[in-house]
Structure formats: C-alpha cells, structure tokens
TORSETI-808664 format. One line per field, with one value per residue (C-alpha): residue number from 0; x, y, z. Coordinates in steps of 0.2 Angstrom, whole numbers. Example, Ala and Ser with C-alpha at 12.3 -4.5 7.8 and 13.67 -1.06 7.14 Angstrom:
BEGIN
k	c(0, 1);
east	c(62, 68);
north	c(-22, -5);
up	c(39, 36);
//
This chain:
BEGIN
k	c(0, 1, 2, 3, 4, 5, 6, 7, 8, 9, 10, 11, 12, 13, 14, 15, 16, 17, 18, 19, 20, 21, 22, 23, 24, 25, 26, 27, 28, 29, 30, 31, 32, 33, 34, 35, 36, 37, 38, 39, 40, 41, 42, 43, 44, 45, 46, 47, 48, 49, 50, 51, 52, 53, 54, 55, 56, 57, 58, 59, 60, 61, 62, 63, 64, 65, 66, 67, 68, 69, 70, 71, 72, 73, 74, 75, 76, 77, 78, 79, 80, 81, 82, 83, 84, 85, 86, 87, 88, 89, 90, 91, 92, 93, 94, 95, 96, 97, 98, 99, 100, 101, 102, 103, 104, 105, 106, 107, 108, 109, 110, 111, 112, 113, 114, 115, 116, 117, 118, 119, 120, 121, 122, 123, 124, 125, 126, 127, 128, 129, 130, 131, 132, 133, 134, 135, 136, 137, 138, 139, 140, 141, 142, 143, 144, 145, 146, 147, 148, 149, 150, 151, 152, 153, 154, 155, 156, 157, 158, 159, 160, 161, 162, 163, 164, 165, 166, 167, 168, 169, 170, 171, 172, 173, 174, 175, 176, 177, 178, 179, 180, 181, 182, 183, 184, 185, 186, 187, 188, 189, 190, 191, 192, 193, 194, 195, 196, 197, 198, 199, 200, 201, 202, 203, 204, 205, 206, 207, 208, 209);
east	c(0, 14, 24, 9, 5, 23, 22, 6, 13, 29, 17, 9, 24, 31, 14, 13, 31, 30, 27, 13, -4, -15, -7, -6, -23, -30, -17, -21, -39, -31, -23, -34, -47, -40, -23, -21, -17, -2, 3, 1, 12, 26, 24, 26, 42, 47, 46, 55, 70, 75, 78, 85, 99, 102, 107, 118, 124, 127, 137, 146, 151, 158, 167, 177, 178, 189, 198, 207, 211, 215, 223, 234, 221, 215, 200, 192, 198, 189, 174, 172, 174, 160, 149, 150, 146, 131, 124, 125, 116, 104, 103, 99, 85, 78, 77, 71, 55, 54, 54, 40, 30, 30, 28, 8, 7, 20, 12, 28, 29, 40, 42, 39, 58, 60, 45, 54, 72, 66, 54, 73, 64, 75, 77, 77, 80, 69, 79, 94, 94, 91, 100, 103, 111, 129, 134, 139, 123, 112, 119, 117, 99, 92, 99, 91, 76, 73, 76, 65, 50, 52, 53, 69, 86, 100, 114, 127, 143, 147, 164, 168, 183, 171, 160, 176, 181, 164, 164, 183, 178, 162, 170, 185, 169, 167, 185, 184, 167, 173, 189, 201, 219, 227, 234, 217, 208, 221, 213, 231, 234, 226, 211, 205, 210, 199, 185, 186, 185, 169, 160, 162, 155, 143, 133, 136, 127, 112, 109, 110, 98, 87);
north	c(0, 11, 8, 11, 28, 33, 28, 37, 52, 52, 49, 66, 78, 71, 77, 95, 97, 91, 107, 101, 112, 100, 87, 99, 106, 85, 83, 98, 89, 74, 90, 94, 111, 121, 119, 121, 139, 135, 121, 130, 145, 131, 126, 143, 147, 130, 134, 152, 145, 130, 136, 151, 140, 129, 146, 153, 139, 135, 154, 148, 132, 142, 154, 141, 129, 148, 148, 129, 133, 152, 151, 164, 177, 189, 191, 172, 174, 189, 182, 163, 173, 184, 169, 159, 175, 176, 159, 160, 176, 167, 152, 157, 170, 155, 145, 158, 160, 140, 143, 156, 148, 130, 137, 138, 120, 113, 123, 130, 142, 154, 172, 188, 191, 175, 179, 198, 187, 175, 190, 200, 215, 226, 222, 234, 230, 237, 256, 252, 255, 245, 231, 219, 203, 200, 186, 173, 176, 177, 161, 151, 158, 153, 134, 133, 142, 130, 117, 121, 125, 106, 99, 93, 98, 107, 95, 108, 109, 130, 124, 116, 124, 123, 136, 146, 148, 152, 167, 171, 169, 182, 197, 194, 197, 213, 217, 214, 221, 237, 240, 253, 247, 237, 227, 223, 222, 206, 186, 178, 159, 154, 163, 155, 139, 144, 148, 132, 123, 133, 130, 111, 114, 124, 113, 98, 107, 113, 95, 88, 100, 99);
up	c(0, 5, -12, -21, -12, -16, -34, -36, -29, -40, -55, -47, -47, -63, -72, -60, -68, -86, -92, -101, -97, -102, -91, -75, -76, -75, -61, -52, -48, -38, -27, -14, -18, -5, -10, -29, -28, -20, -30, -45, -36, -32, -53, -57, -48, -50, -71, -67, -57, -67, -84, -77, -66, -79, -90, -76, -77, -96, -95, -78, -88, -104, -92, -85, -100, -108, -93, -93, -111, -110, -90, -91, -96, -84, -93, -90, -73, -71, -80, -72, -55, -60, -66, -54, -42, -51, -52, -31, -32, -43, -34, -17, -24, -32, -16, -7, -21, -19, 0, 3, -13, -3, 16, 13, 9, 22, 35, 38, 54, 51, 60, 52, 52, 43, 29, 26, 25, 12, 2, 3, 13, 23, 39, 53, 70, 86, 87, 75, 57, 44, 38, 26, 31, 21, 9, 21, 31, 18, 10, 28, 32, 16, 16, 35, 30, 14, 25, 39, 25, 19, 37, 37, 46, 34, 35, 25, 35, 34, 43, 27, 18, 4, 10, 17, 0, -8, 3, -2, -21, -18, -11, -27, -36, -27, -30, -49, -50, -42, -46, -35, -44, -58, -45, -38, -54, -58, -52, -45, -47, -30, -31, -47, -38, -24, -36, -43, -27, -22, -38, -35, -17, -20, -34, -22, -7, -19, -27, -7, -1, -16);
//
C-alpha cells in the first residue's frame, strides 16, 4: 500500500512538472481544492527558477571551459569569478521563491523576520537602522530556512573549507566588479583555484539540499 501511495505520488509531481498544461490542469484535480493555488504557485516558480539555473549555469560552464584553455588570461579569470558569483546570487533567490511559494502547503511556521528574510525585505532591528544581512549570512539563512520549510534539518557543513572559499571567491567578485587598482583588478593563481573549489562545493550542497 505504501509503495503504491509513493508511486502514485511520484506519477503526481512528474505530471505537475511536465510542463505540459494540459497534463497539470488533469493533475491539479487529484490535489486537494484548497490547495491548488499553492501548488500552481510552487509550478510557477518552479518553471521560473530552473531554466534560469540551468542558464547561469550554461554561462558559468563556458566561463570556465575559456579559462582551462586560455589560464593565463585575466580576462576568463575575471569572468568565471563573475559567473560563478552570479549563479550564487541566482541560486539562493531561487530557493528563497521555492521557499515562501511552498511554506503555505507545508504549514511551515515561520516568524515575520523569517517571511521579510526570504521575500529579501529590509530588515530593521527594534531602534537600529536598517539592515541587510551580508553574503555569508544570507547564503546560511536561506539553506536553513529551505530546510525548515520542507521539514527537514539542513545537513550543509558552513565549517567546510568549501564554504570558506565560496565566501573568499564572492568578495573577489566585489574586487573585480569594483575595481580601485590594476593590481586589484588582476585574479592571482590561488584565487581562481579557490573559485574552482567553491564552484564544486557549492553545486554539491544545492543538489544535497534539493
């Protein structure tokens, strides 16, 4: 009975993401009334985030695919670095749309600082001024917030090296992006070795999550 139910529910998802209309809408009535808004919210961002991953991450791929053959040039460096900085930026927006899209059906309880977090509103603390949490910060929240949402526990190590160097590799992008000297402006030899080691990282902890 078990095997069943689980089969049948696979059979569910793989329709609700086929990208066939047709097919959704006849799946949509084997989803309870009350919550087909917020499945069709989860498809909808779902059909957003995916395509626009797999882009950064076609662009990422060329980036570094110039880079092993051109590794001298500052230019691919400079590149691959802002690539991969982008497909993070991307990425964690994207889990954080997943995130609020799926909290209705979870049922979810999450805090009004926790809902402003994952909607990326400022966030102001009781007589401060407003923040907005930094990279490393931003990057844990969202992992345990995607988590918490789908009812498990975030099993990503931010001790890792993998992560240290993610966080190295982002503010290089800062560096590059905004550049205050020639010296600066110039990727050395063990950054982009660095970069490369947070790429693998990085796309290991996002298919585990996912």
């Amino acid at each position: 009975m078990i095997n069943n139910k689980s089969q049948q529910t696979e059979i569910l998802l793989q329709q609700l993401f086929s990208g066939n209309s047709e097919l959704r809408e006849r799946a949509l009535l084997a989803v309870a009334a009350h919550e087909r808004d917020g499945v069709r919210e989860v498809v909808k961002v779902r059909e957003d985030a995916v395509p626009l991953l797999g882009t950064m991450m076609a662009d990422l791929d060329l980036a570094s695919g110039e880079l092993r053959k051109h590794y001298a040039s500052q230019f691919w460096r400079r590149t691959a670095i802002r690539g991969l900085a982008a497909t993070v930026d991307g990425s964690v927006f994207g889990l954080k749309r997943l995130a609020l899209a799926t909290a209705g059906l979870t049922g979810a309880s999450l805090t009004t600082e926790e809902m402003d977090f994952l909607r990326e509103q400022q966030i102001s603390p009781p007589g401060g001024k407003v923040r907005l949490p930094g990279f490393r910060e931003n990057f844990k929240q969202t992992f345990k917030l995607f988590a918490k949402v789908h009812g498990i526990s975030c099993s990503t190590d931010f001790g890792q090296k993998g992560f240290v160097v993610l966080c190295q590799t982002f503010e290089i992008r800062h560096r590059v992006t905004h550049p205050k000297s020639s010296l600066l402006f110039c990727v050395q030899d063990d950054e982009t070795k660095r970069a490369g080691e947070a790429m693998a990282w990085l796309s290991s902890e996002i298919n585990r999550l996912l």
